[in-house]
C-alpha beads as a LAMMPS data file, in Angstrom:
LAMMPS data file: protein, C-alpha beads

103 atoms
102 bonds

1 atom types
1 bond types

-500.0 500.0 xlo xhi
-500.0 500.0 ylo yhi
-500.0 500.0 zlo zhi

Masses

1 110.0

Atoms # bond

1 1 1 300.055 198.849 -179.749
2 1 1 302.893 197.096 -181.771
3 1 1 305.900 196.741 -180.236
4 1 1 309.592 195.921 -181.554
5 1 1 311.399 192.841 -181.015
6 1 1 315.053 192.454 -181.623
7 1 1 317.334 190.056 -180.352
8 1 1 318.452 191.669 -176.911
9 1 1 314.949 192.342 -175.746
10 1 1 313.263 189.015 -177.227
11 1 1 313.872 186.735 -173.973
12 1 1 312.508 189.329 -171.457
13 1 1 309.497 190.351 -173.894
14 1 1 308.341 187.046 -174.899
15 1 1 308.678 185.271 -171.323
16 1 1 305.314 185.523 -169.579
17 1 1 301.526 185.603 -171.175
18 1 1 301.109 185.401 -174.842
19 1 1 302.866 187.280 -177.245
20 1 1 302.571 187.073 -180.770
21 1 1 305.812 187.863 -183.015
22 1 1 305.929 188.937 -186.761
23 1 1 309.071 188.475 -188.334
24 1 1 309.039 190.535 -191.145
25 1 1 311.420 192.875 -193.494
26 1 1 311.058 196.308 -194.743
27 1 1 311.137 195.308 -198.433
28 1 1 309.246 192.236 -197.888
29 1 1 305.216 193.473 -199.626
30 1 1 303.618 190.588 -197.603
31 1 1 305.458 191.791 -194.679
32 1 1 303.521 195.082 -195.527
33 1 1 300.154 193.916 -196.298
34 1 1 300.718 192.464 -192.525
35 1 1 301.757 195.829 -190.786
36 1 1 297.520 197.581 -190.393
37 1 1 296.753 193.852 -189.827
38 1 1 298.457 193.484 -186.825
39 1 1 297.821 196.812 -185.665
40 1 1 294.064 196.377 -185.729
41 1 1 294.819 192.753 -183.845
42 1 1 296.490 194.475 -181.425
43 1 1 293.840 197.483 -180.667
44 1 1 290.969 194.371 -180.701
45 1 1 292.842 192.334 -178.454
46 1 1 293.870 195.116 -175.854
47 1 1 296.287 193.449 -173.148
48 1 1 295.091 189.663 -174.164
49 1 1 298.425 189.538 -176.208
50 1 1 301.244 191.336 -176.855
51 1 1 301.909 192.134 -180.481
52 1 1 305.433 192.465 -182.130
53 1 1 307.508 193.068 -185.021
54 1 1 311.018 191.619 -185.053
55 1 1 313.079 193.354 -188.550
56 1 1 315.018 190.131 -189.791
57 1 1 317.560 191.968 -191.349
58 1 1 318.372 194.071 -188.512
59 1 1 318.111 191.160 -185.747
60 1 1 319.116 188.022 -187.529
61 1 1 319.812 186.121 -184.286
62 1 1 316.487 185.578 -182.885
63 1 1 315.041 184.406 -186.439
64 1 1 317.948 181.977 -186.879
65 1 1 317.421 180.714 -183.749
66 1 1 313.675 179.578 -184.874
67 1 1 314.630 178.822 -188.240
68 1 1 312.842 181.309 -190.160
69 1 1 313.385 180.965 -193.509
70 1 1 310.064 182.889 -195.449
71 1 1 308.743 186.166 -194.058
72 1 1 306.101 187.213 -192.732
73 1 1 305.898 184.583 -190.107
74 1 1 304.421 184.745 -186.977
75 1 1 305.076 182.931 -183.668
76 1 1 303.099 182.540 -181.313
77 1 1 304.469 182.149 -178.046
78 1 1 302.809 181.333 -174.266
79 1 1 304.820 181.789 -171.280
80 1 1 308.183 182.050 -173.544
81 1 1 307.427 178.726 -175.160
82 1 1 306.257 178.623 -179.315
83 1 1 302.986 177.198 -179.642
84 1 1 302.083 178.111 -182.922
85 1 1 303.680 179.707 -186.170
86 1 1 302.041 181.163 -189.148
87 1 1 304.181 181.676 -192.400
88 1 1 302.484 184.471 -194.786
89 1 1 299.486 186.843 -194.982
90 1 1 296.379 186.341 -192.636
91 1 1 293.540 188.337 -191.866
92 1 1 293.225 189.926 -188.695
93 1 1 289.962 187.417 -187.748
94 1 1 292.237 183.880 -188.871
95 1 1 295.054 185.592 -186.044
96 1 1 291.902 186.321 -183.579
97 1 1 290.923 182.605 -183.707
98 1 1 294.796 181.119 -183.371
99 1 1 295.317 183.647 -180.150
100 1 1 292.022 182.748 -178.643
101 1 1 292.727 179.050 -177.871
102 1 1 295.146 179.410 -175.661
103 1 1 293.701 182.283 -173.725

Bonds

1 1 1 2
2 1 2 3
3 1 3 4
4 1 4 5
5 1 5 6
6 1 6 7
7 1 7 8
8 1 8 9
9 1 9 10
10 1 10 11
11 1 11 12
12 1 12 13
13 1 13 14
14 1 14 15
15 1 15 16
16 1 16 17
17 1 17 18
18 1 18 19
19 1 19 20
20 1 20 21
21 1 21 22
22 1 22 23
23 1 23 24
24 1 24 25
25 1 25 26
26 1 26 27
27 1 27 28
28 1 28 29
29 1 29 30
30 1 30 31
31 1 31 32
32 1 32 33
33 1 33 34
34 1 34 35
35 1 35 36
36 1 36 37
37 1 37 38
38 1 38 39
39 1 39 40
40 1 40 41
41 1 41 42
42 1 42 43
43 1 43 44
44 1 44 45
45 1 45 46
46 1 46 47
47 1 47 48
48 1 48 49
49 1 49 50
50 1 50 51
51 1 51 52
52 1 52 53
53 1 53 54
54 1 54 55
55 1 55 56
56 1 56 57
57 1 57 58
58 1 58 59
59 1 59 60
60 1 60 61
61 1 61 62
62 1 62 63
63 1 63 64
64 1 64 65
65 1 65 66
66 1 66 67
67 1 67 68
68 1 68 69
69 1 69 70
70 1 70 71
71 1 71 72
72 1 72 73
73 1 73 74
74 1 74 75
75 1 75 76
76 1 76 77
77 1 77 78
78 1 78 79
79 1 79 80
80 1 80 81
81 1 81 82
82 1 82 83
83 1 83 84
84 1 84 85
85 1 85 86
86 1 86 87
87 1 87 88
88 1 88 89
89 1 89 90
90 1 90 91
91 1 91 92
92 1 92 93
93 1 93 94
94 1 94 95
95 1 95 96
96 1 96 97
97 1 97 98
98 1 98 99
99 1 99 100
100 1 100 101
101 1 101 102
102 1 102 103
């Protein structure tokens, strides 16, 4: 399951285990391309990682706060700390690989 982000519930939901954030906009194509991506990540990784979508144009504080400036990009966080980020498309396998080293 994909969940949403935004910038009240960000603190609480990235805080413990990994969680992997897409921050993304609704007229953004890559940001579209990534959507059945990250839903297939999330069904193959089960309760390894949390998945989630945060809109940027909806919740601009949270993607300010990390300095996003191109979308899609993807954080990874562990235990509420970034460990990784991701800017653009990736296949579902390339995310796999990038989760799986800090499991």
């Amino acid at each position: 399951m994909v969940y949403t982000s935004t910038d009240n519930n960000f603190a609480r939901d990235a805080a413990e285990g990994l969680v992997l954030i897409d921050f993304w906009a609704p007229w953004c194509g890559p940001c579209q391309i990534m959507w059945p991506i990250l839903e297939d990540l999330a069904k193959d990784m089960g309760t390894k990682v949390k998945i989630m979508k945060h809109n940027v144009d909806n919740e601009p504080q949270i993607p300010s706060a990390f300095n996003i400036r191109s979308i899609p990009t993807m954080i990874l966080f562990q235990d509420g700390k970034p460990v990784e980020k991701i800017v653009g498309v990736n296949q579902s396998s390339e995310l796999k690989k990038l989760i799986e080293k800090y499991q």
